[in-house]
PDB file as gemmi writes it, atoms N, CA and C in Angstrom:
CRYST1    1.000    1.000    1.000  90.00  90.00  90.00 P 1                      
ATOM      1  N   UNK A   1      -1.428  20.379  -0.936  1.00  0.00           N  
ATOM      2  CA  UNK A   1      -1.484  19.895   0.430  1.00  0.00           C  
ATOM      3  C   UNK A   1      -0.509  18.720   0.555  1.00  0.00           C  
ATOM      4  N   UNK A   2       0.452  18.877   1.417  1.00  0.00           N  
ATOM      5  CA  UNK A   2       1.665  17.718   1.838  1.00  0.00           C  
ATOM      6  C   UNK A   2       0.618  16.609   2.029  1.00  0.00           C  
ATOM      7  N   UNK A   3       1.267  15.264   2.031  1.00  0.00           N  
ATOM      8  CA  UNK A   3       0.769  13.832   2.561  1.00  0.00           C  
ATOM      9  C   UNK A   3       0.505  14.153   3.921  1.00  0.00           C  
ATOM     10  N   UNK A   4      -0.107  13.476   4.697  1.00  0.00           N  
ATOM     11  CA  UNK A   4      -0.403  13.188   6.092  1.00  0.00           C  
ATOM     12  C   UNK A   4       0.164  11.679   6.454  1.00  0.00           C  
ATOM     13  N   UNK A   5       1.044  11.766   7.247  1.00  0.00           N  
ATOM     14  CA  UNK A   5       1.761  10.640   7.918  1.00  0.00           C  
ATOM     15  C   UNK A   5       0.799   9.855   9.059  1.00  0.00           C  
ATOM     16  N   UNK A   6       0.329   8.488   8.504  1.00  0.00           N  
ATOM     17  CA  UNK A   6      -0.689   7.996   9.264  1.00  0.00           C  
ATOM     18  C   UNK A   6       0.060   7.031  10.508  1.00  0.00           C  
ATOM     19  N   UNK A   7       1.308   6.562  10.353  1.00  0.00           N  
ATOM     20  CA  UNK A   7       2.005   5.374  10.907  1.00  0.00           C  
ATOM     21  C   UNK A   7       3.224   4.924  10.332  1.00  0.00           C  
ATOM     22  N   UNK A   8       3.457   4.010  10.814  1.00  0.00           N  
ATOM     23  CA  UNK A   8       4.527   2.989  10.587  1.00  0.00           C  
ATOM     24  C   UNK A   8       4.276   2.048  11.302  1.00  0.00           C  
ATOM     25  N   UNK A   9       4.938   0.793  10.677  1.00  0.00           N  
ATOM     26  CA  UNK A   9       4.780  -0.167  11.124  1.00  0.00           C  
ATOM     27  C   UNK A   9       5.696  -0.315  12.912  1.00  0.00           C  
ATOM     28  N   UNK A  10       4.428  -1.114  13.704  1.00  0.00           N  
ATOM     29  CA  UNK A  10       4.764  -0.629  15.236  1.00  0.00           C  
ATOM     30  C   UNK A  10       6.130  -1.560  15.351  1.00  0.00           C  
ATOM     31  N   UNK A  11       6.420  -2.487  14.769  1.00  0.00           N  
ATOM     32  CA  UNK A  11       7.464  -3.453  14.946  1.00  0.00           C  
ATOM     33  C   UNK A  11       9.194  -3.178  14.445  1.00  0.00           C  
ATOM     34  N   UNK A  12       8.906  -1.782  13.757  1.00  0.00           N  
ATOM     35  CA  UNK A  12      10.169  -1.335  13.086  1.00  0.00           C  
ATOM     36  C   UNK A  12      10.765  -0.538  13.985  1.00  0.00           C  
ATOM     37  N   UNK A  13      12.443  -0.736  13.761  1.00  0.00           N  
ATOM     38  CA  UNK A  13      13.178  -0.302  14.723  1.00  0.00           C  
ATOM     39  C   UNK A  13      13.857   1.052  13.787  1.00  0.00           C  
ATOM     40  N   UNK A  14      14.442   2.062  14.940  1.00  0.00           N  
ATOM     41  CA  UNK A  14      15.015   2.842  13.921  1.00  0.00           C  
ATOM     42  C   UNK A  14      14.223   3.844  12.813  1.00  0.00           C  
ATOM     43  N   UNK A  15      13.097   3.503  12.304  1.00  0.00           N  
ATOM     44  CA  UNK A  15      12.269   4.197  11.682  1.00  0.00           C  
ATOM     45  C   UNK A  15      12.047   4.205  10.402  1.00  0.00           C  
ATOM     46  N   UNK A  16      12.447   2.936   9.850  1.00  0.00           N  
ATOM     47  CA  UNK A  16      12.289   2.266   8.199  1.00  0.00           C  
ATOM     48  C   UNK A  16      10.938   2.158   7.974  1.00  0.00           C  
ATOM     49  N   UNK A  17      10.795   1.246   7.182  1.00  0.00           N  
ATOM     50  CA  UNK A  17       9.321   0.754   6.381  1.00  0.00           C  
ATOM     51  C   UNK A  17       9.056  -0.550   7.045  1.00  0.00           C  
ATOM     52  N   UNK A  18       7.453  -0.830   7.088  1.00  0.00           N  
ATOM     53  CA  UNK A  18       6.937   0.690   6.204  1.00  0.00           C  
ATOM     54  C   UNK A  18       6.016   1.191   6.408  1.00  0.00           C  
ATOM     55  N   UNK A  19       5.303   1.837   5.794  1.00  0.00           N  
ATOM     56  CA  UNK A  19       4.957   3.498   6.513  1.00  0.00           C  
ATOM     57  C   UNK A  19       3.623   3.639   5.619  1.00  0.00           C  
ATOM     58  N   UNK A  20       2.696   4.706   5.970  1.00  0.00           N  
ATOM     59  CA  UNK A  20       1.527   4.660   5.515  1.00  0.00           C  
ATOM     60  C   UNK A  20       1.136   5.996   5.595  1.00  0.00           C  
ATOM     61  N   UNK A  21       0.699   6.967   4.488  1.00  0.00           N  
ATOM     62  CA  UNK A  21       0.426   8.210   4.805  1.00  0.00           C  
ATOM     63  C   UNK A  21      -1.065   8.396   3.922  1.00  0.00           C  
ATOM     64  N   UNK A  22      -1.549   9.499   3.846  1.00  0.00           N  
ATOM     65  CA  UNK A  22      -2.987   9.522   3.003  1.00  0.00           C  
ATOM     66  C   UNK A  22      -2.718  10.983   2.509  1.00  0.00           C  
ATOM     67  N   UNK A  23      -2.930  10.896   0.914  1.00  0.00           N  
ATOM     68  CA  UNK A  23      -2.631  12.231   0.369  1.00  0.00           C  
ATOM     69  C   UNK A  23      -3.881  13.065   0.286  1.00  0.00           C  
ATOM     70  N   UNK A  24      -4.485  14.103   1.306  1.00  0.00           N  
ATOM     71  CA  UNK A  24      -6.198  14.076   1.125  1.00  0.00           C  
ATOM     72  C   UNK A  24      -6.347  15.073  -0.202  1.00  0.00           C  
ATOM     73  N   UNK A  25      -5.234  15.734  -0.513  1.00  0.00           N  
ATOM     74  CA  UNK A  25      -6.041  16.124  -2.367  1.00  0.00           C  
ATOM     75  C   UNK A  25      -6.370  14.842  -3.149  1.00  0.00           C  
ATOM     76  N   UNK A  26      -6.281  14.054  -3.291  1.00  0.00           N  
ATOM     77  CA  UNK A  26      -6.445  13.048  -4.633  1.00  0.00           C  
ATOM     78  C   UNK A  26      -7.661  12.163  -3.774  1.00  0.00           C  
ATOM     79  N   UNK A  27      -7.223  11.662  -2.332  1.00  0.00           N  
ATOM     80  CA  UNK A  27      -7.900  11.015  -1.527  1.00  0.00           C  
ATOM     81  C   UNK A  27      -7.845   9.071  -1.725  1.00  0.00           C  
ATOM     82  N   UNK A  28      -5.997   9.139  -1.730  1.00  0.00           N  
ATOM     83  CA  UNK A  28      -5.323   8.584  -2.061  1.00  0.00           C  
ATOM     84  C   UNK A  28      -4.466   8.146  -0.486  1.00  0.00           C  
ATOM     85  N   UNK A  29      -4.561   6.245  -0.731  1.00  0.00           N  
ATOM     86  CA  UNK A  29      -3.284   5.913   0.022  1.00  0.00           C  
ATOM     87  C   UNK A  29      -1.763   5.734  -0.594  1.00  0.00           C  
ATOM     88  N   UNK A  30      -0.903   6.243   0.544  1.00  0.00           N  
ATOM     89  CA  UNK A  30       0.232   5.788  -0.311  1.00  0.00           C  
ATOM     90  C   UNK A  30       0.964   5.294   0.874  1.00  0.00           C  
ATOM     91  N   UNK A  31       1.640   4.096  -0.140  1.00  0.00           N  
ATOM     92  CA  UNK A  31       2.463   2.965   1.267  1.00  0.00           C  
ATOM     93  C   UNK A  31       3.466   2.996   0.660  1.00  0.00           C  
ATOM     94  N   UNK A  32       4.806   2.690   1.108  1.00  0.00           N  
ATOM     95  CA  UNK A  32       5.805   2.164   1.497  1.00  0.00           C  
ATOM     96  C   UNK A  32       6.093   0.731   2.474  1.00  0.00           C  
ATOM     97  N   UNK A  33       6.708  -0.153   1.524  1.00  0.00           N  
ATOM     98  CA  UNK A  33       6.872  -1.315   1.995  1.00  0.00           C  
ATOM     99  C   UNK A  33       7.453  -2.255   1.171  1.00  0.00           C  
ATOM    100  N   UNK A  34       7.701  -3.357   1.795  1.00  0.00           N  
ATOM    101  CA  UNK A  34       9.006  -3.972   0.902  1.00  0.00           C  
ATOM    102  C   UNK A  34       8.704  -4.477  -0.319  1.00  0.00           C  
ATOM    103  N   UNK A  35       9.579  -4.663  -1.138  1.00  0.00           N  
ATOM    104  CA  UNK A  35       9.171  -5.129  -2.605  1.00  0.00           C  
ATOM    105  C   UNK A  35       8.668  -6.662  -2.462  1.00  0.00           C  
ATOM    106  N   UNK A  36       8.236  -7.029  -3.401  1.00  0.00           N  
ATOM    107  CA  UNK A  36       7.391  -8.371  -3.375  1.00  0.00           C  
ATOM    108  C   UNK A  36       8.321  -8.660  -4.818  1.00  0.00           C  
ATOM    109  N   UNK A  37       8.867 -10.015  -4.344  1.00  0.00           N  
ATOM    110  CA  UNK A  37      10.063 -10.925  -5.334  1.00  0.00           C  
ATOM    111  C   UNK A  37       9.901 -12.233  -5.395  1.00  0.00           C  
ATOM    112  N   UNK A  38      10.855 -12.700  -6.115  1.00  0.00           N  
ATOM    113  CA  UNK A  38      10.590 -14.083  -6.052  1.00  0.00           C  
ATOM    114  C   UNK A  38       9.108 -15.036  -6.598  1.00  0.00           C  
ATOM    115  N   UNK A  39       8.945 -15.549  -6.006  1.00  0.00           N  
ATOM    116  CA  UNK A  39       7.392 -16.989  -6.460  1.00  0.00           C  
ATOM    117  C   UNK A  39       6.763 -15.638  -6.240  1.00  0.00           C  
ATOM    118  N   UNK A  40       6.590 -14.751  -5.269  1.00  0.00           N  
ATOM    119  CA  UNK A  40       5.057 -14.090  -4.808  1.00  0.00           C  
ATOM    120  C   UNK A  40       4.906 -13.534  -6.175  1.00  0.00           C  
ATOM    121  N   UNK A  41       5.801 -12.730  -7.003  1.00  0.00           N  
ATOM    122  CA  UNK A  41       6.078 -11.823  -8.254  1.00  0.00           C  
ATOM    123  C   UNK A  41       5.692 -12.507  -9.491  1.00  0.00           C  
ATOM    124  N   UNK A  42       5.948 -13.677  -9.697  1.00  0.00           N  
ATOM    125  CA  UNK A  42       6.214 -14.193 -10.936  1.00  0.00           C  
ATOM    126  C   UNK A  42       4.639 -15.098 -10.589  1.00  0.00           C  
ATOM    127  N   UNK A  43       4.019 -14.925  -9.449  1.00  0.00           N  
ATOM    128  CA  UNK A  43       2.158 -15.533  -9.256  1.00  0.00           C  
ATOM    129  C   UNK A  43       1.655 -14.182 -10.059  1.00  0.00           C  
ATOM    130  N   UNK A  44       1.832 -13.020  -9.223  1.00  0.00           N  
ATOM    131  CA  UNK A  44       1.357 -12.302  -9.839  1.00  0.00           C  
ATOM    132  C   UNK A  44       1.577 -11.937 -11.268  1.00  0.00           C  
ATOM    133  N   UNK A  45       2.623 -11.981 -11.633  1.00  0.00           N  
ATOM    134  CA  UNK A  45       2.709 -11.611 -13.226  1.00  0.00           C  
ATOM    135  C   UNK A  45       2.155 -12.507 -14.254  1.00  0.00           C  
ATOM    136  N   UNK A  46       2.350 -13.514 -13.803  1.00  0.00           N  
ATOM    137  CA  UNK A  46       1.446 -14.982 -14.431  1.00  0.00           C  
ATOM    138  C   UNK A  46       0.978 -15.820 -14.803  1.00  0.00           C  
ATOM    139  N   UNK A  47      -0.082 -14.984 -13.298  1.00  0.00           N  
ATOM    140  CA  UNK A  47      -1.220 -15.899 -13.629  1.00  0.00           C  
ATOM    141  C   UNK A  47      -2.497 -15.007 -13.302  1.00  0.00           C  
ATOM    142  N   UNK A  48      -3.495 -15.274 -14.485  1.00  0.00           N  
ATOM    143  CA  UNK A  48      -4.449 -14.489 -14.402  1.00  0.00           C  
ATOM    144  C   UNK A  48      -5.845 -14.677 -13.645  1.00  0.00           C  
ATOM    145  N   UNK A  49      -5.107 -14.403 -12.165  1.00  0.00           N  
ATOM    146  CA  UNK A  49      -6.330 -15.439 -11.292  1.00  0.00           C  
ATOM    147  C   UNK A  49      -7.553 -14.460 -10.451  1.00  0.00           C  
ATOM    148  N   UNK A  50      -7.485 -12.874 -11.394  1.00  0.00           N  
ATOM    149  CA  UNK A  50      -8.506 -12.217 -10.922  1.00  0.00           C  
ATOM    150  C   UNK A  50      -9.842 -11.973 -12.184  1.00  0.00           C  
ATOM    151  N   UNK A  51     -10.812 -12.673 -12.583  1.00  0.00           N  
ATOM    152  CA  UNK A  51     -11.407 -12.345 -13.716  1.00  0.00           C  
ATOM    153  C   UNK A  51     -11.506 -11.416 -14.283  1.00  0.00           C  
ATOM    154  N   UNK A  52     -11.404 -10.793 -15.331  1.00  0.00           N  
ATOM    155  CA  UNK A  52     -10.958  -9.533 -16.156  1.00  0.00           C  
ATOM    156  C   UNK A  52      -9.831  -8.437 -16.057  1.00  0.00           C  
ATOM    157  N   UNK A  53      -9.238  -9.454 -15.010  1.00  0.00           N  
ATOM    158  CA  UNK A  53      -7.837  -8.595 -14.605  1.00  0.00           C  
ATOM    159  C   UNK A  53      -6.780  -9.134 -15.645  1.00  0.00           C  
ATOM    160  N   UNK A  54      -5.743  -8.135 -16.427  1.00  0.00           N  
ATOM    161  CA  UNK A  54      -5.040  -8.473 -17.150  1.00  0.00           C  
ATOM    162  C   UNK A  54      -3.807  -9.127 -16.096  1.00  0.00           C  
ATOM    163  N   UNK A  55      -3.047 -10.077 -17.064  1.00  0.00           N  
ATOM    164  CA  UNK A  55      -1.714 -10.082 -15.997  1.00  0.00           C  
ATOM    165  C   UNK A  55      -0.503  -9.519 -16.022  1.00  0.00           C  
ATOM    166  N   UNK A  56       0.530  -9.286 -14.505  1.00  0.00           N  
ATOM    167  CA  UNK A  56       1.350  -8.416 -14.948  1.00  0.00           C  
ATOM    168  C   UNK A  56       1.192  -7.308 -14.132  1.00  0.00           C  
ATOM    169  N   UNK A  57       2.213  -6.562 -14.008  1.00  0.00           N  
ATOM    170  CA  UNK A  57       2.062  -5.453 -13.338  1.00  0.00           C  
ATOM    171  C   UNK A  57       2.776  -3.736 -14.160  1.00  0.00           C  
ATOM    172  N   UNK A  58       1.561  -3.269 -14.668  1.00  0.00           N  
ATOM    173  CA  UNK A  58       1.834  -2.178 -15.327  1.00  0.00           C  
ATOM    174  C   UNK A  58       3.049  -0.982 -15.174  1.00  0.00           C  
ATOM    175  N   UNK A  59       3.653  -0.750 -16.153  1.00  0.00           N  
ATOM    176  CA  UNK A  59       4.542   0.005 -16.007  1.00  0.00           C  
ATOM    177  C   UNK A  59       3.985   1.376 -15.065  1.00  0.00           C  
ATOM    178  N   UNK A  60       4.489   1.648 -14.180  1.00  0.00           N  
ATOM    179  CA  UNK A  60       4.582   2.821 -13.309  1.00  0.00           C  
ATOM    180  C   UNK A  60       3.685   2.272 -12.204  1.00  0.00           C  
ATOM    181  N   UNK A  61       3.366   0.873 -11.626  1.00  0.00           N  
ATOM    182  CA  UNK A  61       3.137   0.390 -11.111  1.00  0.00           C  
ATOM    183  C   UNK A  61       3.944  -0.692 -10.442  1.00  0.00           C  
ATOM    184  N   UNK A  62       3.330  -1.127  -9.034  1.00  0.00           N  
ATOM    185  CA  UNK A  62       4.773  -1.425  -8.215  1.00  0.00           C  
ATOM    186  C   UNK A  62       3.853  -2.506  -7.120  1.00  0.00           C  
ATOM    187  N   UNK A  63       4.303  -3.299  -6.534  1.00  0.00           N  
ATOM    188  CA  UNK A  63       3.575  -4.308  -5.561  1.00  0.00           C  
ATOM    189  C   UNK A  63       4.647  -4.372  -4.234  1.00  0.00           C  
ATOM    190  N   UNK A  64       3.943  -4.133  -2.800  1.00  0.00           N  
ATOM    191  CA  UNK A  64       4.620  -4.093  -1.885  1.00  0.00           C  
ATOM    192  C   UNK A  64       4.025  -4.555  -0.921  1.00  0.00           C  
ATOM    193  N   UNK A  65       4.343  -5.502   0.071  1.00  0.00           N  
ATOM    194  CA  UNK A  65       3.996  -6.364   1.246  1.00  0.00           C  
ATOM    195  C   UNK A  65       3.755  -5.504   2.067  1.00  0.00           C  
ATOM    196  N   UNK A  66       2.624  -5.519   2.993  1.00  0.00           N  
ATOM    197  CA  UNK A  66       2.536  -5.022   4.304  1.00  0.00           C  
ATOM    198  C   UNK A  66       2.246  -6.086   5.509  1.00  0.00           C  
ATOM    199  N   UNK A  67       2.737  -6.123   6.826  1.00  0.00           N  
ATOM    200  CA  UNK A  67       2.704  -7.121   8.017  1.00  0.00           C  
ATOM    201  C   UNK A  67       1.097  -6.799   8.167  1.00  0.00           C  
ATOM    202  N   UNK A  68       0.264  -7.589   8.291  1.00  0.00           N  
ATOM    203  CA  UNK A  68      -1.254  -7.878   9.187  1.00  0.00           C  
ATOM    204  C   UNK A  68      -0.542  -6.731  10.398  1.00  0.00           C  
ATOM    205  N   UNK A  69       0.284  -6.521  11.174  1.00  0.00           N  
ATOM    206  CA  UNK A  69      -0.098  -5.791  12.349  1.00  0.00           C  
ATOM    207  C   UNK A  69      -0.387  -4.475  11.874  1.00  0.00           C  
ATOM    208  N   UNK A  70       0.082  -3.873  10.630  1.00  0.00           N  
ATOM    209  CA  UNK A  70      -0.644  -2.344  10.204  1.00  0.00           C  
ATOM    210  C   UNK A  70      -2.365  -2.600   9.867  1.00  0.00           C  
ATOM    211  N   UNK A  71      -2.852  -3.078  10.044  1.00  0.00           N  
ATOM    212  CA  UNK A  71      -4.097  -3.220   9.466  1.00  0.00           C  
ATOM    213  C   UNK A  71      -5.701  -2.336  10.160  1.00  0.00           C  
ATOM    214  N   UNK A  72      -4.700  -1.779  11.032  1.00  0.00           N  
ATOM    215  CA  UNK A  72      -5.604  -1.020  12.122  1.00  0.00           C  
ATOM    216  C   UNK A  72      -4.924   0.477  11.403  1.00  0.00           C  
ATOM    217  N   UNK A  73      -3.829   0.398  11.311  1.00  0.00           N  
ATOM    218  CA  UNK A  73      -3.208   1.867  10.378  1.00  0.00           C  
ATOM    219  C   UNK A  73      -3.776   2.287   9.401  1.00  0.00           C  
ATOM    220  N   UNK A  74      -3.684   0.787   8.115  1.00  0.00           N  
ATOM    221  CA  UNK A  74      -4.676   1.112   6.862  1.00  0.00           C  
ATOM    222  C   UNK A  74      -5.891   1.257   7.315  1.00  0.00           C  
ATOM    223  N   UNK A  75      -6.406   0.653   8.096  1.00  0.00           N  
ATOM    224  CA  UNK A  75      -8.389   1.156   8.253  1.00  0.00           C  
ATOM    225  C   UNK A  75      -8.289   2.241   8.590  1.00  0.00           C  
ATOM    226  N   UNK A  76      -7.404   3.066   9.295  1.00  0.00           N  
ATOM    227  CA  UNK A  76      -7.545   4.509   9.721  1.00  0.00           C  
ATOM    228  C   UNK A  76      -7.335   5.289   8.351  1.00  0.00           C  
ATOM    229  N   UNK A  77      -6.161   4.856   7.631  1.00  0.00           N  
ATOM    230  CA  UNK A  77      -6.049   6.025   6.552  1.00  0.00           C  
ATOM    231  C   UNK A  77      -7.030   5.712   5.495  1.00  0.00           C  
ATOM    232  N   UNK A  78      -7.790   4.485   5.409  1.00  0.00           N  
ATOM    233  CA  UNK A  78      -8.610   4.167   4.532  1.00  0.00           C  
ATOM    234  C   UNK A  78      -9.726   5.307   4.837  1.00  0.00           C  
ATOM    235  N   UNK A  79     -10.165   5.533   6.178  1.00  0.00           N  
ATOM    236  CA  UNK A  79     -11.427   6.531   6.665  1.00  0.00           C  
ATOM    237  C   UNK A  79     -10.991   7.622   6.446  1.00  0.00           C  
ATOM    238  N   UNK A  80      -9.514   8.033   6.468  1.00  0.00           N  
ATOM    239  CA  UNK A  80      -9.305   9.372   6.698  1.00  0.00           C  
ATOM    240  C   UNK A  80      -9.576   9.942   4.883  1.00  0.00           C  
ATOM    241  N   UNK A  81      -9.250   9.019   4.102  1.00  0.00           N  
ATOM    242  CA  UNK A  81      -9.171   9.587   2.494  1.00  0.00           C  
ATOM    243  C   UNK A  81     -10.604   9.535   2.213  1.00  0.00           C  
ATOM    244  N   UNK A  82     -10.739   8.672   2.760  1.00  0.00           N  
ATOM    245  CA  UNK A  82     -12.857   8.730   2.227  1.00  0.00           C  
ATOM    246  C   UNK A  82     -13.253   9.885   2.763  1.00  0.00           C  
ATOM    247  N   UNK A  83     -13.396  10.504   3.780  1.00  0.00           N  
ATOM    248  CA  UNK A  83     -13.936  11.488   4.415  1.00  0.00           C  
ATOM    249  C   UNK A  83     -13.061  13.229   3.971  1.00  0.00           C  
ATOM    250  N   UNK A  84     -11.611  12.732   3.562  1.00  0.00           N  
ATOM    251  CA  UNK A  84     -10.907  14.363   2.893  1.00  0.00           C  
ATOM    252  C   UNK A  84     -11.926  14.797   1.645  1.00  0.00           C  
ATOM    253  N   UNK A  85     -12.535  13.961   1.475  1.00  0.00           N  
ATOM    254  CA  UNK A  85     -13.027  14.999   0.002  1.00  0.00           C  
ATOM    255  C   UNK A  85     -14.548  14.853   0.474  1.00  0.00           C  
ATOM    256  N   UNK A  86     -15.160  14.809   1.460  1.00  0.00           N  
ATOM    257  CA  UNK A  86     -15.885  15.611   2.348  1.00  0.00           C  
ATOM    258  C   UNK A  86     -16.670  17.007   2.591  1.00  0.00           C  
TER     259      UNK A  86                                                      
END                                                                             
């Protein structure tokens, strides 16, 4: 089953990132959005400021910013993956 295209961000021109779809076999979000660099990157890599969370960000793993105005997008695709395996 293809992804389901939930949005994009309403503020993007042209039709870049980023974007939000829900894969309902796995029942999985998947985003697109800009890379996270700089101070935000090197907080996360570390410092180990979630308890039992290692630090660092695992190989085949990736960290990406989304604007507060998608947040009505993610709650939708958040419901839509909970409810695909239904």
């Amino acid at each position: 089953m293809p992804l389901r295209f939930k949005g994009i961000d309403p503020s993007t021109g042209g039709g870049g990132s980023p974007t939000v779809w829900v894969d309902e076999e796995t029942r999985e979000i998947v985003i697109q959005g800009w890379d996270v660099v700089g101070e935000r990157l090197s907080e996360i890599r570390d410092t180990e400021w979630v308890p039992g969370h290692s630090t660092g960000v695992p190989a085949g793993e990736s960290v990406v910013r989304l604007p507060v105005r998608m947040a009505a997008i993610l709650r939708e695709a958040c419901d839509d993956a909970e409810r695909a395996g239904s």
